[in-house]
N, CA, C and O atoms as a DFTB+ gen file, in Angstrom:
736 C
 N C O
     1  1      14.535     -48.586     113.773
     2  2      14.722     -48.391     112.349
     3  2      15.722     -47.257     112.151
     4  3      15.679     -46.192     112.765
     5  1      16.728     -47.630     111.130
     6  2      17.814     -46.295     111.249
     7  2      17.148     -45.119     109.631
     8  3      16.436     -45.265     108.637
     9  1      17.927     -44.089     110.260
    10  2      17.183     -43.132     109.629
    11  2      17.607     -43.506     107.817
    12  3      16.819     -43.098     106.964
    13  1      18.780     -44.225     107.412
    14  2      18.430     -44.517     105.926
    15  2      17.817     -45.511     105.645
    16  3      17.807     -45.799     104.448
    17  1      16.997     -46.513     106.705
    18  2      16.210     -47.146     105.909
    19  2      14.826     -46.420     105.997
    20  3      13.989     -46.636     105.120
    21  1      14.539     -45.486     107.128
    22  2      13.380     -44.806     106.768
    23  2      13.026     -44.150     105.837
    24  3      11.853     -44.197     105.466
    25  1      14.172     -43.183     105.071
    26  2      14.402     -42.571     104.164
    27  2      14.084     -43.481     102.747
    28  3      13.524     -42.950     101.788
    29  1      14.451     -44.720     102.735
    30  2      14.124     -45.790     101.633
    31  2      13.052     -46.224     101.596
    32  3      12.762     -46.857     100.581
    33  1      12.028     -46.074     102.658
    34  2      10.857     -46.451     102.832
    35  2       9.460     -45.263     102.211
    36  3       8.282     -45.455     101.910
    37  1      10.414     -43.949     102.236
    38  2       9.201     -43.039     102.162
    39  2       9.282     -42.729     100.563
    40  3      10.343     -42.953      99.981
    41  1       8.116     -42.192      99.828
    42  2       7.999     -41.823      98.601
    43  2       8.812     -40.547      98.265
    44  3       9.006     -39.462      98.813
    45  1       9.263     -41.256      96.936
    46  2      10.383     -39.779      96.388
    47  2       8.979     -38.854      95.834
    48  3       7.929     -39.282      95.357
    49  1       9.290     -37.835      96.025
    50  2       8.184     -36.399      95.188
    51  2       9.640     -35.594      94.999
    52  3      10.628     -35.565      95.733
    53  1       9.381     -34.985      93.779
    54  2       9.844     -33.680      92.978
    55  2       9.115     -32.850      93.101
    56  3       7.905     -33.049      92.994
    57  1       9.730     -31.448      93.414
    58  2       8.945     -30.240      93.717
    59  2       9.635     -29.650      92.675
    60  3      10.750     -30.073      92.368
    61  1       9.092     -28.686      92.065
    62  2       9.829     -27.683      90.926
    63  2       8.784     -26.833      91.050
    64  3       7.618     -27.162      90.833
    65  1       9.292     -25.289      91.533
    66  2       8.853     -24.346      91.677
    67  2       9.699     -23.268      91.923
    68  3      10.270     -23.279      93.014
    69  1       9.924     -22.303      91.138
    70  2      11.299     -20.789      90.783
    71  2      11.502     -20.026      92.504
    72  3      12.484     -19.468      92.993
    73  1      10.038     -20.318      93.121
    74  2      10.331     -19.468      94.328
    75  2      10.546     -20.397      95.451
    76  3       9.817     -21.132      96.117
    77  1      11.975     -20.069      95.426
    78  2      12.815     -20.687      96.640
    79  2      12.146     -20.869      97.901
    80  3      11.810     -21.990      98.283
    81  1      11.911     -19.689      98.648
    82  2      10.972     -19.696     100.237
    83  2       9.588     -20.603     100.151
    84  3       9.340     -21.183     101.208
    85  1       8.531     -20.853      98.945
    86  2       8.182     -21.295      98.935
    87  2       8.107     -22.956      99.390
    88  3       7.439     -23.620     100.182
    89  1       9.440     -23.265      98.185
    90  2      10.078     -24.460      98.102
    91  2      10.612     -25.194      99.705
    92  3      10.869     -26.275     100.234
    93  1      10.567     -24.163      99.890
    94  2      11.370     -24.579     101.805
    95  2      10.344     -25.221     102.281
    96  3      10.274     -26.442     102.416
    97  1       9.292     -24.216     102.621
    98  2       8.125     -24.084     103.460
    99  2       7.721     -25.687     102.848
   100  3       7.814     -26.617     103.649
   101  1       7.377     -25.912     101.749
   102  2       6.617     -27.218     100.985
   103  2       7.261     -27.691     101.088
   104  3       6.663     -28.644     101.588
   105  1       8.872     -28.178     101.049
   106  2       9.803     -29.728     101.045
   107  2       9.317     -29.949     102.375
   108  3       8.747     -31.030     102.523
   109  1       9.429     -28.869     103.838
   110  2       9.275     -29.258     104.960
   111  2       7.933     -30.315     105.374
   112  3       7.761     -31.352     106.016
   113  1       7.180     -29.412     104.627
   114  2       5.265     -29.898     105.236
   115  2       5.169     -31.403     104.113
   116  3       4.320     -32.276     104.290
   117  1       6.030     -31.445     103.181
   118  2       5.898     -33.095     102.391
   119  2       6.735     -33.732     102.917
   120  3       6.782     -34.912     102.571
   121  1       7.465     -33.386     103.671
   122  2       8.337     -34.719     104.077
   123  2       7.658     -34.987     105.753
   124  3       7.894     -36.121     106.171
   125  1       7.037     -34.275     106.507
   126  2       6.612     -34.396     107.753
   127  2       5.123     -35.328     107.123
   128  3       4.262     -35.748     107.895
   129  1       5.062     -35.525     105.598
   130  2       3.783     -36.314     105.690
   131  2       4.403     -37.489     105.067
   132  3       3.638     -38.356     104.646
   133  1       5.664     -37.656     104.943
   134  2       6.087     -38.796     105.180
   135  2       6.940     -39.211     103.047
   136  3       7.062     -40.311     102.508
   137  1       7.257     -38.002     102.560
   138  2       7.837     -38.188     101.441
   139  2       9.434     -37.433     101.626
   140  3       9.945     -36.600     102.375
   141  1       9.951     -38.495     100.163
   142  2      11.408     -38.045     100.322
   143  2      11.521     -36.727      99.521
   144  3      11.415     -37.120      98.360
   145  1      11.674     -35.410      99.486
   146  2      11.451     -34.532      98.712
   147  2      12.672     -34.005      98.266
   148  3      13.571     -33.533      98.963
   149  1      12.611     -34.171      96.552
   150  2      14.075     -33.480      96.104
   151  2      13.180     -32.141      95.320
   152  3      12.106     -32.333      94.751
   153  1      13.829     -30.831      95.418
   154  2      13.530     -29.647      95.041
   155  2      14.322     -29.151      93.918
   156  3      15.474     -29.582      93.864
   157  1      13.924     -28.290      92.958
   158  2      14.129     -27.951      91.929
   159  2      13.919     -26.509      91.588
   160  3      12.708     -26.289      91.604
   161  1      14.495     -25.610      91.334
   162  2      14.144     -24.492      90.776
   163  2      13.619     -23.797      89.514
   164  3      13.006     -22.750      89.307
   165  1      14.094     -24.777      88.760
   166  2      14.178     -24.468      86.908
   167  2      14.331     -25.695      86.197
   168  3      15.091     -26.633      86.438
   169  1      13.196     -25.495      84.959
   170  2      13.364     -26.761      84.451
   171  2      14.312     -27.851      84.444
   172  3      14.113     -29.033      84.724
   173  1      15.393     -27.264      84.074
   174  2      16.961     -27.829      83.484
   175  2      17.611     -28.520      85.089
   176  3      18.318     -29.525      85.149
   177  1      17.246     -27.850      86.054
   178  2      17.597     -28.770      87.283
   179  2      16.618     -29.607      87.797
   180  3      16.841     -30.480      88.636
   181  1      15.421     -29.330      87.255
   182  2      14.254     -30.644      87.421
   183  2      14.238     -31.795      86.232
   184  3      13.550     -32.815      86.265
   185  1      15.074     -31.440      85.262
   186  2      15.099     -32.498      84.360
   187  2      16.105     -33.276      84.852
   188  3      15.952     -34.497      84.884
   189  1      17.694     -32.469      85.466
   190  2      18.598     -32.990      85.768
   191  2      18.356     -34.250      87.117
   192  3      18.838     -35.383      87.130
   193  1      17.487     -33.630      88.145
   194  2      17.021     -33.887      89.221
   195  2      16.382     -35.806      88.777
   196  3      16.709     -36.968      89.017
   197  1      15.312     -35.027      88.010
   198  2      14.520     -37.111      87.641
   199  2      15.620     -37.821      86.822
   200  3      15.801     -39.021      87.027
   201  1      16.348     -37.184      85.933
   202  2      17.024     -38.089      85.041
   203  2      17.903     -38.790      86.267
   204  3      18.203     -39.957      86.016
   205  1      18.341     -38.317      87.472
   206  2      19.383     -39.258      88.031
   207  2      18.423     -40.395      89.189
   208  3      18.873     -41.392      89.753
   209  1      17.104     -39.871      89.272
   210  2      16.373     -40.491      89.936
   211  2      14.922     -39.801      89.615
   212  3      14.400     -38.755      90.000
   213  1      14.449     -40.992      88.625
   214  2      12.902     -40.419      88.764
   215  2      11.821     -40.683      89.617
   216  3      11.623     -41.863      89.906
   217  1      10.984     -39.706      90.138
   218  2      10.015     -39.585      91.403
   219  2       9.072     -40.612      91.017
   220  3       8.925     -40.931      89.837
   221  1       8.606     -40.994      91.703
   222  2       7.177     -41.696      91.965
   223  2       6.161     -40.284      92.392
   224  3       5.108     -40.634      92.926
   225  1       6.276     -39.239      92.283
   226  2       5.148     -37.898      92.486
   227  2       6.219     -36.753      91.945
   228  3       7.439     -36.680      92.087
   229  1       5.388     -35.996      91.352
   230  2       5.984     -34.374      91.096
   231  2       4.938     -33.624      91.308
   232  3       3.778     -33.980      91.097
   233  1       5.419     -32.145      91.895
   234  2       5.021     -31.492      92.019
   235  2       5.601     -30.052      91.267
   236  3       6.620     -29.412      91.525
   237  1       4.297     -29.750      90.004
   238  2       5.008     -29.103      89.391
   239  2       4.663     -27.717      89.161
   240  3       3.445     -27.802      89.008
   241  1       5.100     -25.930      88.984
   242  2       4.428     -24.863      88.990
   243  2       4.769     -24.674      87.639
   244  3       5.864     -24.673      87.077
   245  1       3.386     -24.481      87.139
   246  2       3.071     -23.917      85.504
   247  2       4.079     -22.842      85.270
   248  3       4.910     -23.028      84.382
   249  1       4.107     -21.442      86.153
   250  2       5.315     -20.404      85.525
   251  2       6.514     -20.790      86.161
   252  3       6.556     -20.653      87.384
   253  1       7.584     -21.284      85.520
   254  2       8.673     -21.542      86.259
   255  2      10.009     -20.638      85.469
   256  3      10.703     -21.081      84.554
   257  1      10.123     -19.352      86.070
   258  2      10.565     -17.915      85.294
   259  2      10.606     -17.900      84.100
   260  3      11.694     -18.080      83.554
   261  1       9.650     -17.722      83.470
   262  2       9.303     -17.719      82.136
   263  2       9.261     -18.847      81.200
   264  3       9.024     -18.732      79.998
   265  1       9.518     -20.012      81.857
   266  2       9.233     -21.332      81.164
   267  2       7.508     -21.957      81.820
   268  3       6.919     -21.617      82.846
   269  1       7.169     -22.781      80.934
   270  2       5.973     -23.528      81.412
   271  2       6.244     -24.697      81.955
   272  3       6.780     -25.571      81.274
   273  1       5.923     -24.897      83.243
   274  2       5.743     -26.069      83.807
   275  2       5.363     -27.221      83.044
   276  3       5.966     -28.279      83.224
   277  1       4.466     -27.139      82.243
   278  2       3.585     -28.179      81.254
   279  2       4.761     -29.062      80.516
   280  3       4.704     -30.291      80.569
   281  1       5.901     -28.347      79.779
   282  2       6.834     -28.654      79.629
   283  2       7.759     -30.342      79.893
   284  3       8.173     -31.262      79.189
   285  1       7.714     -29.954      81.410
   286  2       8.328     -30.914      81.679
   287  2       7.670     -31.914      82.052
   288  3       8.359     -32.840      82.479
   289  1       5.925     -32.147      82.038
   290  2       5.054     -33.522      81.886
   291  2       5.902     -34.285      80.798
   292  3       7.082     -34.299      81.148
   293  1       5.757     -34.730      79.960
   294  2       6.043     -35.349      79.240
   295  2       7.607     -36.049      79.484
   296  3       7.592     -37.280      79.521
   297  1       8.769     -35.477      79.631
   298  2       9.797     -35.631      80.088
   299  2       9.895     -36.855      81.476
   300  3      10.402     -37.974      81.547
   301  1       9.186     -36.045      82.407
   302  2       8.600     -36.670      83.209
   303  2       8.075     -38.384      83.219
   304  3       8.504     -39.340      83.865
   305  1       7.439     -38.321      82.638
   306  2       6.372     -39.429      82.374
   307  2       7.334     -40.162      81.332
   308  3       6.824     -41.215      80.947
   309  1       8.328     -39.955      80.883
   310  2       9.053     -40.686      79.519
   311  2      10.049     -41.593      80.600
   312  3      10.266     -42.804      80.543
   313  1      10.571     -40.615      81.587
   314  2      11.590     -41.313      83.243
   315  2      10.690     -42.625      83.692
   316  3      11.125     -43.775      83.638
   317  1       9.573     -42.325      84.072
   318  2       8.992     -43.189      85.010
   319  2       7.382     -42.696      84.111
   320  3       7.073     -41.510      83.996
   321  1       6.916     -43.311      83.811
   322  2       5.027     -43.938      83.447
   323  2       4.174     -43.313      84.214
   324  3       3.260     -42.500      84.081
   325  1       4.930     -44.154      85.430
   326  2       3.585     -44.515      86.880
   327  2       4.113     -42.959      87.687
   328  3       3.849     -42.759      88.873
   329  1       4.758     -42.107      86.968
   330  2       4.972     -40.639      88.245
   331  2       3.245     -40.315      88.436
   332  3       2.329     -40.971      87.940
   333  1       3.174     -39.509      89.015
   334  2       1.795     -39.363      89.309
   335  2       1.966     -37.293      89.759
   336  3       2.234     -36.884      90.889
   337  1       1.748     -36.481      88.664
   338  2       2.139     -35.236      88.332
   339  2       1.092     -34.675      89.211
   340  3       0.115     -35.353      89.531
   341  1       1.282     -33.322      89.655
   342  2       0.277     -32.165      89.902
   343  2       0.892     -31.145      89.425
   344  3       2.006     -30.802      89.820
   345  1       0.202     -30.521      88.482
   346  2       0.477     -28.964      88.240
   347  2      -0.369     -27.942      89.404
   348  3      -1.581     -28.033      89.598
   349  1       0.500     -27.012      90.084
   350  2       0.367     -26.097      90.174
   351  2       0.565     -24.663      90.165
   352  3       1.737     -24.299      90.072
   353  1      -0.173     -23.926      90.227
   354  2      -0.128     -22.580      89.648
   355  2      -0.893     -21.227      90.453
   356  3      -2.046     -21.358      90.862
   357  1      -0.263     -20.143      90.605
   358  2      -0.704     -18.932      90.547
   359  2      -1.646     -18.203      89.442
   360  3      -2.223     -17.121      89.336
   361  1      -1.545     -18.944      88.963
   362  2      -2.071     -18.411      87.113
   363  2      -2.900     -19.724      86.560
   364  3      -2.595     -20.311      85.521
   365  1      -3.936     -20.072      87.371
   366  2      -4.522     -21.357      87.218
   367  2      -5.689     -20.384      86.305
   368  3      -6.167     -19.267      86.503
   369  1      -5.886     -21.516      85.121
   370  2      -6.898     -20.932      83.887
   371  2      -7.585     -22.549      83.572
   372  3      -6.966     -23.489      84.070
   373  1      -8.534     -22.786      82.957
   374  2      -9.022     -23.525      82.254
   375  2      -8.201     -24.073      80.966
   376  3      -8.284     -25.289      80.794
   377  1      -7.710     -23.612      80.383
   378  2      -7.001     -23.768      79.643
   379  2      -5.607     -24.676      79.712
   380  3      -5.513     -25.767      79.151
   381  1      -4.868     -24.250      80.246
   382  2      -4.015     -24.845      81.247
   383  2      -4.336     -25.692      82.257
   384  3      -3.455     -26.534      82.430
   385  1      -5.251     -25.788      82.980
   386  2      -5.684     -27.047      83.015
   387  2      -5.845     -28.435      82.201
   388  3      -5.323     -29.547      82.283
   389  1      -6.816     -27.838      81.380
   390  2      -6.935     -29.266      80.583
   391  2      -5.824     -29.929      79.796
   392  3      -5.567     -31.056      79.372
   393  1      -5.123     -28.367      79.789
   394  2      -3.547     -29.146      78.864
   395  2      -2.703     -29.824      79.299
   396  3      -1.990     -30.614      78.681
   397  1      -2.707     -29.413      81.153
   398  2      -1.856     -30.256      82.179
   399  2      -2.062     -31.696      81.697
   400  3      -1.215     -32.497      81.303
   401  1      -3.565     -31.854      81.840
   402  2      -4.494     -33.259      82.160
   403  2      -4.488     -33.974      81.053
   404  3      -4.502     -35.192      81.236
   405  1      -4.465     -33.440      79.479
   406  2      -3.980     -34.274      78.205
   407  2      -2.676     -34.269      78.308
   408  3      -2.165     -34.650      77.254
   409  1      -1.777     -33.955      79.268
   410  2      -0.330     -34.142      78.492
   411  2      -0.247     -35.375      79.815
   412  3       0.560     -36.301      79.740
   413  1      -0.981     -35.254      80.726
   414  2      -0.727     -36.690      81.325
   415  2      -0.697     -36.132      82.986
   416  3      -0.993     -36.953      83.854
   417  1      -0.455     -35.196      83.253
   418  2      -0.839     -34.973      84.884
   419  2      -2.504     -35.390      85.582
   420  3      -3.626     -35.091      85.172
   421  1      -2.064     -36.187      86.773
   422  2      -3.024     -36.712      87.417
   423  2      -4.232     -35.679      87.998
   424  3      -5.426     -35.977      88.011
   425  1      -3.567     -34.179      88.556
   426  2      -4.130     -33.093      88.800
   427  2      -4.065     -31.535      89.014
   428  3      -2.915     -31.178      88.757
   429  1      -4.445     -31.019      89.193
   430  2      -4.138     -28.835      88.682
   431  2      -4.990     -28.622      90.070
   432  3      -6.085     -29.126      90.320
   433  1      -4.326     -27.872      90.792
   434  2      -4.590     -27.062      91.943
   435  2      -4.185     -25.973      91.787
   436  3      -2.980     -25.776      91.633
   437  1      -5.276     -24.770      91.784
   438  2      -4.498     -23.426      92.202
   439  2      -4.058     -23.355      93.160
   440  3      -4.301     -24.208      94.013
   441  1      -2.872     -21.847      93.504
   442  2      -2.239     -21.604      94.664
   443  2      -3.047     -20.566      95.339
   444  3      -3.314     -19.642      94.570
   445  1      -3.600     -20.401      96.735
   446  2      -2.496     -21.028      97.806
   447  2      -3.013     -22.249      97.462
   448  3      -4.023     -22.361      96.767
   449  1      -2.338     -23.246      97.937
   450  2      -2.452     -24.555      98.650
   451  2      -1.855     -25.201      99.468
   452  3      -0.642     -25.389      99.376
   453  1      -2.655     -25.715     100.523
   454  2      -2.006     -26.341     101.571
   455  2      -0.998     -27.240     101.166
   456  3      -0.710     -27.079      99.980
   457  1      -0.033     -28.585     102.022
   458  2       0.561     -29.469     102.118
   459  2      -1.012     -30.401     101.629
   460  3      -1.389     -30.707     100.498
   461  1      -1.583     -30.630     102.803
   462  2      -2.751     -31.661     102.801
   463  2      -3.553     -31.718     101.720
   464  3      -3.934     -32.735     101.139
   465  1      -3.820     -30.486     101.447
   466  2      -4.607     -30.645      99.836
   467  2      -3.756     -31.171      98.609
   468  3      -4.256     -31.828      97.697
   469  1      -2.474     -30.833      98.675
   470  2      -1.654     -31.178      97.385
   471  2      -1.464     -32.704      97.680
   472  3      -1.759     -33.444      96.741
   473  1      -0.962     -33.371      98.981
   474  2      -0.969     -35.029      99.137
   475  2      -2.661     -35.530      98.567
   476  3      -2.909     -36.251      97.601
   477  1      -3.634     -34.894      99.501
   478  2      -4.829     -35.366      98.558
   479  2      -5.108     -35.439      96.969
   480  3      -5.499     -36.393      96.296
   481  1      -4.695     -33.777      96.493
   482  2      -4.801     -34.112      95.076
   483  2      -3.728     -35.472      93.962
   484  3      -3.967     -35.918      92.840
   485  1      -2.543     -35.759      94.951
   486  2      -1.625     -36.706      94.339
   487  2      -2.403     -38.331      94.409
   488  3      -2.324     -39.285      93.635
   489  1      -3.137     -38.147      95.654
   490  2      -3.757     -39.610      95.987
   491  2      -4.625     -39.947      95.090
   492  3      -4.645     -41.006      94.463
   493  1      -5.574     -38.798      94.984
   494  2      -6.787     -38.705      94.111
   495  2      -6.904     -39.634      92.704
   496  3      -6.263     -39.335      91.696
   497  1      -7.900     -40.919      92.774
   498  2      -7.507     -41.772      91.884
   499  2      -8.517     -41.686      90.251
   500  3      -8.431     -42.200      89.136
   501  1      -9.659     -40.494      91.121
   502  2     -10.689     -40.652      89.930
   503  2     -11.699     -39.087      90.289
   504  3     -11.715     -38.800      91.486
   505  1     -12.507     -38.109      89.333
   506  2     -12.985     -37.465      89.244
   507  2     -13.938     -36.965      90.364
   508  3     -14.084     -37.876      91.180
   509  1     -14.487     -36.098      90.630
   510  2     -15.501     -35.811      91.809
   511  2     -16.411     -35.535      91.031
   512  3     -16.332     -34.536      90.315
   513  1     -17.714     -36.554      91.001
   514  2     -18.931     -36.669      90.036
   515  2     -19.791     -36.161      90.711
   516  3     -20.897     -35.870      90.256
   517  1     -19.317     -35.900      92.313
   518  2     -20.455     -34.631      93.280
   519  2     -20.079     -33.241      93.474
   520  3     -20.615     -32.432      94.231
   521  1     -18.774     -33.010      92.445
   522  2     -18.688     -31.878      92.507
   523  2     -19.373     -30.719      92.620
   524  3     -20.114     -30.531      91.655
   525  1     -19.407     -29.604      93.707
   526  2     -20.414     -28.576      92.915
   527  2     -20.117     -27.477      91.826
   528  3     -19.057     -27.044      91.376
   529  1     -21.208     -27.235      91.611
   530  2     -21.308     -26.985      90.334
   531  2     -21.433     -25.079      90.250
   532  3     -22.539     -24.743      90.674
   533  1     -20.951     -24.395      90.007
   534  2     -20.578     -22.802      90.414
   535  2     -22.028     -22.183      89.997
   536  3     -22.231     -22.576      88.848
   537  1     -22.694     -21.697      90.264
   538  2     -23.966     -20.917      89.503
   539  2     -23.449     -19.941      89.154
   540  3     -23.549     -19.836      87.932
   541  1     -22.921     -19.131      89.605
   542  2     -22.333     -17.690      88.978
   543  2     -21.519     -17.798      87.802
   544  3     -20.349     -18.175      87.861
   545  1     -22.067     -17.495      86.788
   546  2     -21.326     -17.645      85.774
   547  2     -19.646     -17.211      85.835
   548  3     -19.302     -16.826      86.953
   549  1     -18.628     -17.222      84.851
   550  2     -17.318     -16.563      85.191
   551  2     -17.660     -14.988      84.653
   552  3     -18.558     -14.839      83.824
   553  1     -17.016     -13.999      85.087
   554  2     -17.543     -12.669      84.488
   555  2     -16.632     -12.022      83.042
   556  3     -15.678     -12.530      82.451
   557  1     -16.927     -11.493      82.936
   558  2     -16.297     -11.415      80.901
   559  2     -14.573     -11.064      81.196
   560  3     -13.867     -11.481      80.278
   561  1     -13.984     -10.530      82.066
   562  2     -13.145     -10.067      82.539
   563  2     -12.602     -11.420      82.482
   564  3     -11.940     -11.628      81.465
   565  1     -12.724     -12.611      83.476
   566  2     -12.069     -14.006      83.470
   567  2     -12.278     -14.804      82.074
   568  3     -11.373     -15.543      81.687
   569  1     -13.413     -14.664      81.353
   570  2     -13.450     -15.115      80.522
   571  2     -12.189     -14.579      79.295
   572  3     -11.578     -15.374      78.580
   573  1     -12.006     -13.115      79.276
   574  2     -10.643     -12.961      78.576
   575  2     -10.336     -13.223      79.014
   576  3      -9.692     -13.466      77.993
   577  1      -9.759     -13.740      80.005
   578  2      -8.626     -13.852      80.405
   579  2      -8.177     -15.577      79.730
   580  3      -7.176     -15.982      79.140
   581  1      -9.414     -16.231      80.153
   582  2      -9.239     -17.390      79.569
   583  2      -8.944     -17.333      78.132
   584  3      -8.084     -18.056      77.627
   585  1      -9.345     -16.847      77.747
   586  2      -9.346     -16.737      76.331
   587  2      -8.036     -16.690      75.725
   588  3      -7.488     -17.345      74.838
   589  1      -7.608     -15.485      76.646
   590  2      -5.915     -15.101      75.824
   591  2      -5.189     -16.352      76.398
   592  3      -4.620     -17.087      75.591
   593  1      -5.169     -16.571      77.350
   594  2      -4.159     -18.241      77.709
   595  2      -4.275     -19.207      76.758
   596  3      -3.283     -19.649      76.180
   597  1      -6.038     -19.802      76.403
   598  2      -5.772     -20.550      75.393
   599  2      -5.383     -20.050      73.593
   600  3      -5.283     -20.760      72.592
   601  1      -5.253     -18.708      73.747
   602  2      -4.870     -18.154      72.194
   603  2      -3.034     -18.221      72.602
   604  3      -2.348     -18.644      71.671
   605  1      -2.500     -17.952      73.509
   606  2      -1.042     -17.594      73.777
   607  2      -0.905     -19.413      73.959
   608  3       0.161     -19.707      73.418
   609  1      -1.386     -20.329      74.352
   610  2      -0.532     -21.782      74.171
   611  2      -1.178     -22.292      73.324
   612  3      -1.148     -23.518      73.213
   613  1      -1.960     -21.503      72.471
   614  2      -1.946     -22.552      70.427
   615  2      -0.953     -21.631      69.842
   616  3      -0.787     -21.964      68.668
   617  1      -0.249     -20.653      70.144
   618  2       1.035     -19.897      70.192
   619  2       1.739     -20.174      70.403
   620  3       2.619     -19.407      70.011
   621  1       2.204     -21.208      71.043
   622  2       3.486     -21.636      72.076
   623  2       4.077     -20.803      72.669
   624  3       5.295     -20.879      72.830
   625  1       3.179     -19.588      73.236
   626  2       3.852     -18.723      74.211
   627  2       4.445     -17.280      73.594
   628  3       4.887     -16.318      74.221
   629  1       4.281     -17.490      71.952
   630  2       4.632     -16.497      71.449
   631  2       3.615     -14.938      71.737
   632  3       2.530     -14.663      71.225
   633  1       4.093     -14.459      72.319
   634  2       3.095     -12.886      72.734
   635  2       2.775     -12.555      71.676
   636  3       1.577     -12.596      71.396
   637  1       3.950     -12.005      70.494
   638  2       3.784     -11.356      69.373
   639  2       2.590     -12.030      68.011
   640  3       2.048     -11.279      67.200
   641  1       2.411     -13.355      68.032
   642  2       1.992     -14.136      66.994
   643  2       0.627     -13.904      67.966
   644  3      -0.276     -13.339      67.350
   645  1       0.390     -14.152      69.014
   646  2      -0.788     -14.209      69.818
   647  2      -1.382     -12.689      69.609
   648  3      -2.348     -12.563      68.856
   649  1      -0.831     -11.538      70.255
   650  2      -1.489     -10.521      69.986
   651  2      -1.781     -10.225      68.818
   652  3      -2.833      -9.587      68.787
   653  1      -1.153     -10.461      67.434
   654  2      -1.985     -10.359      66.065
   655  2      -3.151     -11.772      65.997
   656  3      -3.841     -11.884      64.984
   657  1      -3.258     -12.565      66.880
   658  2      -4.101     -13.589      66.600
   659  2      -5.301     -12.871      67.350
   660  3      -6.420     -13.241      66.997
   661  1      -5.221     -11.785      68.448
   662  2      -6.410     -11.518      68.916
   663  2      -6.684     -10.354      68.586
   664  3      -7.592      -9.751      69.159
   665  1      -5.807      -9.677      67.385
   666  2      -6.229      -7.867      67.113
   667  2      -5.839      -6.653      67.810
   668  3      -6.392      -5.560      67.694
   669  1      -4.679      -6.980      68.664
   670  2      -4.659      -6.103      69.726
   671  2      -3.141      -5.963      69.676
   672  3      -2.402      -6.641      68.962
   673  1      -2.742      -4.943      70.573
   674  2      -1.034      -3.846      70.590
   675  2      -0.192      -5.403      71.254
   676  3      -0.714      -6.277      71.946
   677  1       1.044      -5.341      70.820
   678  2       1.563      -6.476      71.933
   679  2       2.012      -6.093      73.078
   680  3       2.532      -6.864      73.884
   681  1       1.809      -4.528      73.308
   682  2       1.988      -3.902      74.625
   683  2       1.114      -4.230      75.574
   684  3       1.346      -4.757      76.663
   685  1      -0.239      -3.785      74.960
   686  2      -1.325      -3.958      75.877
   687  2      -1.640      -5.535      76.245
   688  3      -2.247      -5.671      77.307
   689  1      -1.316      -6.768      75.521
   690  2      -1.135      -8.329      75.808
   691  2      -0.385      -7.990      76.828
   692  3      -0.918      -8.149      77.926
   693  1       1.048      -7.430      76.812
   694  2       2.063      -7.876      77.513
   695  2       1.308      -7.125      79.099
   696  3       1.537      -7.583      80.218
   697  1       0.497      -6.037      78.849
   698  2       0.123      -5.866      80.453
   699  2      -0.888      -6.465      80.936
   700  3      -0.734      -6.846      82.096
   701  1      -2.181      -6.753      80.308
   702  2      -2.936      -7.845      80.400
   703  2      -2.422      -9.394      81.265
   704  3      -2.912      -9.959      82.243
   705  1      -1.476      -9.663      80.573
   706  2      -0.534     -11.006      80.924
   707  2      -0.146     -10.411      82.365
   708  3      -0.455     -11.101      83.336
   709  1       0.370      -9.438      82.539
   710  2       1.490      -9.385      84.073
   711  2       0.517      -8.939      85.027
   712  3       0.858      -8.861      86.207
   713  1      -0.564      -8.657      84.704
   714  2      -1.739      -9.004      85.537
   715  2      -2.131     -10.177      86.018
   716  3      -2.115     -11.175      85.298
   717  1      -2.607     -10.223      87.524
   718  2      -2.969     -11.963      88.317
   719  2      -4.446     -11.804      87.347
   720  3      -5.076     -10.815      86.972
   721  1      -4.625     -13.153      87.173
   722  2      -5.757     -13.746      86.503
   723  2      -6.843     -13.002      87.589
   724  3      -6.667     -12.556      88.722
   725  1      -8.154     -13.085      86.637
   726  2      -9.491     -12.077      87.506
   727  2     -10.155     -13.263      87.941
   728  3     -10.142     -14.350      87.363
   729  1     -10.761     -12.957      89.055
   730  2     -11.010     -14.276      90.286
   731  2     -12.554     -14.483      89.406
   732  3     -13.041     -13.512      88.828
   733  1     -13.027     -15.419      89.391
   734  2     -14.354     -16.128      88.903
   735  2     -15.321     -15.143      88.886
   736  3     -16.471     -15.412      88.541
């Protein structure tokens, strides 16, 4: 078999994610599992990227330097129907989740994540109804945190409209925000 018909044989995936080294490390470990991987840095070259060929998989990161990943679902899905999206994120919230999952992504993995887990979450055709179930509640700390994500995207990201929506300095939002989310 010559190497461009192998290449025609394997699944296109879109990666879009701002950090380059990342992007390396992941085109390498998705294409050794057998996909064609085109990479992206910023929206505007991941829009450019599907419009000349849209993926059958994306792989997409929610902060993509100051734009939202979420963004380009829709775009996405307008190219090709049947893409089959994963958002992922450093800054994985509840919130953002579910918004991934109504705007039409198949699934939301926080980071790290392996190669193998992200092909699993793309395969993944239906819910885990044996999921377990966390006993520890989240602690009030994550719970703001959740909180301000879903007050900052009924904002559309606006800091300023958001911090008068929650009573507070837009200084102290803005350091809140550049803080990593508080672990469960």
């Amino acid at each position: 078999m010559s190497a461009d018909t192998d290449a025609a044989d394997r699944s296109s995936l879109l990666l879009v994610d701002d950090d380059a080294a990342f992007c390396r490390v992941l085109t390498r470990a998705l294409e050794r599992r057998g996909f064609a991987v085109t990479s992206a840095h910023s929206s505007i070259a991941a829009q450019q990227a599907a419009g000349a060929d849209p993926p059958e998989y994306a792989v997409v990161d929610l902060n993509l330097a100051g734009d939202s990943g979420l963004l380009l679902i829709p775009g996405l899905l307008a190219l090709e129907p049947a893409t089959r999206i994963l958002v992922l994120t450093g800054y994985a919230s509840i919130a953002t989740a579910v918004e991934a999952i109504k705007l039409g992504a198949v699934n939301y993995l926080p980071k790290p994540a392996d190669a193998d887990q992200i092909v699993a979450a793309l395969a993944a055709t239906g819910g885990a109804a044996g999921a377990a179930i966390n006993q520890r509640p989240l602690s009030v700390n994550r719970l703001e945190w959740e909180h301000i994500q879903r007050v900052l995207r009924d904002n559309d990201g606006n800091i300023s409209a958001t911090a008068r929506q929650l009573g507070m300095h837009r200084r102290t939002l803005q350091r809140k925000l550049a803080k990593r989310p508080v672990r469960t």
